[in-house]
C-alpha positions, 0 to 999 in steps of 0.5 A, spaced: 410 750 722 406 756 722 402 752 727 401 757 733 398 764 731 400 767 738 403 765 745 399 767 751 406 768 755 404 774 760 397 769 763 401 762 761 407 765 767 402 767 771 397 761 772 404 757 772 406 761 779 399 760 782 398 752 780 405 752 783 403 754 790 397 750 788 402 744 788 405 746 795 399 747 798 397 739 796 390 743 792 392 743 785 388 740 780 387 734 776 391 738 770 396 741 775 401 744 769 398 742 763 400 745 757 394 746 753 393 750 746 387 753 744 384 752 736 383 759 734 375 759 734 374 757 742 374 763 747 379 764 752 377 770 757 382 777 756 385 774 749 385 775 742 381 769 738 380 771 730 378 763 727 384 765 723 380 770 719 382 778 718 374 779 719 376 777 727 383 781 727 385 784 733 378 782 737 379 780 744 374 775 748 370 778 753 369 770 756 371 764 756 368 758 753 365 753 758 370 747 755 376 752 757 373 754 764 373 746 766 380 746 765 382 752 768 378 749 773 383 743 773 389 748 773 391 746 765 395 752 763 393 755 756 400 757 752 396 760 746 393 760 740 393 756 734 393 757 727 387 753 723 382 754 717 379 760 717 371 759 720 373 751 722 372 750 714 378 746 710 380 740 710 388 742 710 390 748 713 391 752 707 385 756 707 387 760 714 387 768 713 395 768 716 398 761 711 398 754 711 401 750 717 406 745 715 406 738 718 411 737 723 413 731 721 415 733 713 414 740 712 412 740 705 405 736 707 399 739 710 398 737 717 390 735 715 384 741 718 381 744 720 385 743 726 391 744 724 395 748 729 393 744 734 395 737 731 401 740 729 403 743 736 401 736 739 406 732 735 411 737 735 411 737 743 410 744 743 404 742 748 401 737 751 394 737 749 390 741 744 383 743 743 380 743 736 373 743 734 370 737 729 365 739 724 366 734 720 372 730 721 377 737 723 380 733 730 379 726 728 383 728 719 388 731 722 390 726 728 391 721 722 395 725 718 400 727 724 400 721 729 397 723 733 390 721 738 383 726 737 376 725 738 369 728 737 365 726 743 356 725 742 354 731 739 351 735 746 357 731 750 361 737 751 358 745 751 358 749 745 359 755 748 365 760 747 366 755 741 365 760 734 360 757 730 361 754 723 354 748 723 351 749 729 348 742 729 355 739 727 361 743 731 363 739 737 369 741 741 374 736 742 382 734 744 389 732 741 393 728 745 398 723 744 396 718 749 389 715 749 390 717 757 389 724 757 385 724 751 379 721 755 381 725 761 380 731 758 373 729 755 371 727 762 373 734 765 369 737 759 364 734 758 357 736 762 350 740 762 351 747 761 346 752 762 349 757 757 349 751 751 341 748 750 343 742 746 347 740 751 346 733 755 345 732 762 347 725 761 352 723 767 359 723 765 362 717 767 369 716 769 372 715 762 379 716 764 380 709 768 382 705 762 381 698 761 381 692 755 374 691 753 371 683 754 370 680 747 366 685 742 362 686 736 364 691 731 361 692 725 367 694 719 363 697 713 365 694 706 364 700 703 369 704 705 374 698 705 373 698 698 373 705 696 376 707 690 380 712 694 384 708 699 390 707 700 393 700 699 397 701 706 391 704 709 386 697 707 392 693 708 393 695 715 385 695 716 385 688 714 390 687 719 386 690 724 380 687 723 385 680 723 388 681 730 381 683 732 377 677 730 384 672 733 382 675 739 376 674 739 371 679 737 366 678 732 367 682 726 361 684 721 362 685 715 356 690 713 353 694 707 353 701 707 350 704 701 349 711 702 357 712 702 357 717 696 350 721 699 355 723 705 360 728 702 354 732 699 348 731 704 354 735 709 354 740 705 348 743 703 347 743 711 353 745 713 354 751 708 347 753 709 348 753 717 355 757 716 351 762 711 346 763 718 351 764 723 357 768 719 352 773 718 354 777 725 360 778 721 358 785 718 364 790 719 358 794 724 358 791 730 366 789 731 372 786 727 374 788 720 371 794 717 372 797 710 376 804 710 373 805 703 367 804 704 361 810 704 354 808 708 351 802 709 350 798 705 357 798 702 360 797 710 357 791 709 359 789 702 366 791 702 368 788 709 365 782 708 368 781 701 375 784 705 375 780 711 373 773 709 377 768 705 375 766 698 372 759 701 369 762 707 365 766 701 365 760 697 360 757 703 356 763 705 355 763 698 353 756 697 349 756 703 344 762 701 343 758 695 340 753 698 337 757 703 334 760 698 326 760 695 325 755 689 332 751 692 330 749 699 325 744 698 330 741 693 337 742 696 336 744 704 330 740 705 332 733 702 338 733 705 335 733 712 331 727 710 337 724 708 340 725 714 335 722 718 336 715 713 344 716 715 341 717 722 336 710 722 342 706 718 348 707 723 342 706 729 341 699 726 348 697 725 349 699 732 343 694 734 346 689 732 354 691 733 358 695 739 361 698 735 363 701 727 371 700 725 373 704 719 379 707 716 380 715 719 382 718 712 382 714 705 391 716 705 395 720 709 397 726 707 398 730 701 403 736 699 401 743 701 397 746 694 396 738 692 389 739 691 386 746 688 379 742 686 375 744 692 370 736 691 377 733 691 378 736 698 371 736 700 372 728 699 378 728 704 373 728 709 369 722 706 370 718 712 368 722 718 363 726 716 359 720 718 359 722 726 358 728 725 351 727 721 349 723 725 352 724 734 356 719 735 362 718 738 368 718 734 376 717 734 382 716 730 387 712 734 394 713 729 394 705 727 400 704 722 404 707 717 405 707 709 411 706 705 413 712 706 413 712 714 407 717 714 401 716 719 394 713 718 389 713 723 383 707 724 376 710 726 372 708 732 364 709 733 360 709 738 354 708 741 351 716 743 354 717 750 358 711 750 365 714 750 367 709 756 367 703 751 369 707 745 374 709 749 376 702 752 376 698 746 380 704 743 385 701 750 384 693 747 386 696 739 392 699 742 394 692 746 393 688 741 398 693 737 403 693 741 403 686 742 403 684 735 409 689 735 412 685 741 411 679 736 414 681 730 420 684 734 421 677 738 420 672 731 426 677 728 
């Protein structure tokens, strides 16, 4: 499946005997022998990270990133690292510097991006859990695609430090799993203040693990999105069979306009790709990665290094990014979309108001053969739904919900209030109750 880039066996051996004699001694932790792997853009102390990218290769972490420590802390076992779309940019895993990973569960489809490896390799059961990173759907995509749980805690939730920028003001650390259990386990042990990351939170962490079925809510499920050209007929059946069982059994549902749907794709963008143009350029040939053996003098090392050592949509994006950064574009590009993003802020805070939640589809399909979609739009468009949570903070996270004809998986998205992963993770709870009942009903009546 191309899903692992390395496997960490002289320290997953190690740290394997220490937590043994942990649990011998009664003081292991909360994570005692948990496989976990690491998506190649988080830091992990003595060990190779490249963000699947040939600029990075053979470049070692000096430390760990703050997310990583809090588990090792736990006593979690790091087994290695995992492939994904170089700089966290792709919607598909194929743009990885070191090929495509294939989806464990049919191996000619894409198992969605950016956090393909990690999806993967929870899937398949080559690890407990995994993290990935979300930009603007890159856990919650691929969870969808594979079956799998992921979610993208508020913006400031979890630290960013050790994470490997792409859009500073998007990117937010989160994990796979393949129960809701350990998905929220993991958030609660990761999240925190950290003084080495300014934007994060000193918000308390509740107790996001003990998971209880919610009394009756209020979710609003946006019209808009049910009604896109681009979704599936399975994934709207069974968002409307969601939304029936829900209101059975008791919720209210709202059903509301969001009419800035089609201004999301292109708002994430302009502000991601001129974020990514900032922060890639640390990537130079000088200071450490790839650099040029053909080049001669300054200006050339940059040039030649950076054209051999990022990937045709990297450039794509650092070269987007500069545009809309530049002078005579900001006003009209880089500024009007930071307005934009205030609009879709405001709007989501509204609908909040009024409902606990919003409920929509994860992605508009399941997933698509590898080398299906050559157009970069039509791969942007994948993210459609997701990017919203990244626009605006919130909490998000795709439960695997349904199938289609052909047996693949498809997630239903929750969003929360910020810092409200405790409900998001509760209702997530009561979903998957009343799913499990209606199977139990169907299987009955049989």
């Amino acid at each position: 499946m191309n899903a692992f880039l390395e496997v960490f066996e002289t320290s997953a051996l190690e740290q394997a005997k220490q937590i043994d004699q942990k649990r011998a001694g009664g003081k292991a932790g909360r994570l005692a022998g948990m496989v976990i792997g690491l998506k190649d853009n988080i830091c992990f102390k003595d060990h190779k990270v490249s963000a699947s990218s040939k600029i990075l290769e053979g470049f070692t972490s000096l430390y760990s990133a703050t997310a990583v420590e809090r588990l090792l802390a736990e006593d979690a076992i790091i087994i290695g690292r995992l492939n994904c779309d170089e700089f966290a940019m792709g919607s598909s895993n194929e743009n990885s510097a070191y090929g495509p990973v294939k989806n464990p569960l049919n191996k000619d489809l894409v198992p969605g991006g950016s956090s393909g490896g990690s999806a993967a390799a929870v899937a398949s059961g080559m690890c407990t859990a995994a993290l990935g990173s979300d930009t603007g759907g890159s856990i919650r995509q691929p969870a969808s695609f594979t079956g799998t749980f992921g979610s993208k805690p508020t913006y400031g939730r979890i630290s960013r430090y050790g994470l490997i920028a792409y859009a500073s003001s998007f990117d937010q650390i989160g994990p796979f799993t393949n129960s809701l259990e350990d998905n929220a386990l993991l958030i609660e042990i990761m999240a925190g203040k950290d003084d080495m990351d300014s934007t994060s939170s000193s918000k308390s962490v509740d107790d996001y693990s003990s998971l209880a079925s919610t009394e009756k809510k209020t979710i609003a499920v946006i019209e808009d999105c049910l009604n896109h050209i681009g979704i599936a007929v399975d994934v709207k059946a069974k968002m409307n069979e969601t939304i029936q069982a829900l209101k059975d059994a008791g919720h209210t549902i709202q059903m509301v306009s969001f009419p800035y749907l089609d201004y999301m794709v292109p708002t994430y963008y302009v502000l991601t790709t001129a974020e990514a143009s900032s922060n890639l350029s640390r990537f130079d040939g000088v200071h450490y990665g790839h650099r040029s053996s053909e080049a001669q003098g300054v200006e050339q090392t940059y040039k030649k290094s950076r054209s051999e050592g990022f990937g045709p949509e990297v450039q794509r994006r650092i070269m987007a990014g500069t545009f809309v950064l530049s002078q005579g574009y900001y006003d009209a590009y880089y500024t009007k979309a930071q307005r934009v993003r205030a609009v879709l802020k405001n709007k989501t805070d509204e609908l909040l108001k009024s409902a606990d939640f919003i409920l929509m589809p994860t992605t508009p399909s399941s997933a698509f053969p590898i080398g299906n979609l050559s157009d970069p739009i039509q791969m942007y468009l994948q993210d459609i739904f997701t990017v919203h949570a990244n626009l605006t903070g919130n909490p998000a996270i795709s439960l695997p919900i349904g199938t289609d004809s052909k047996g693949l998986p498809f997630g239903v998205q929750i969003m929360a209030k910020n810092f409200e992963e405790k409900a998001m993770f509760n209702f997530s709870q009561s979903i998957l109750e009343l799913q499990a009942n209606s199977i139990h009903t169907l299987s009955k009546n049989n």
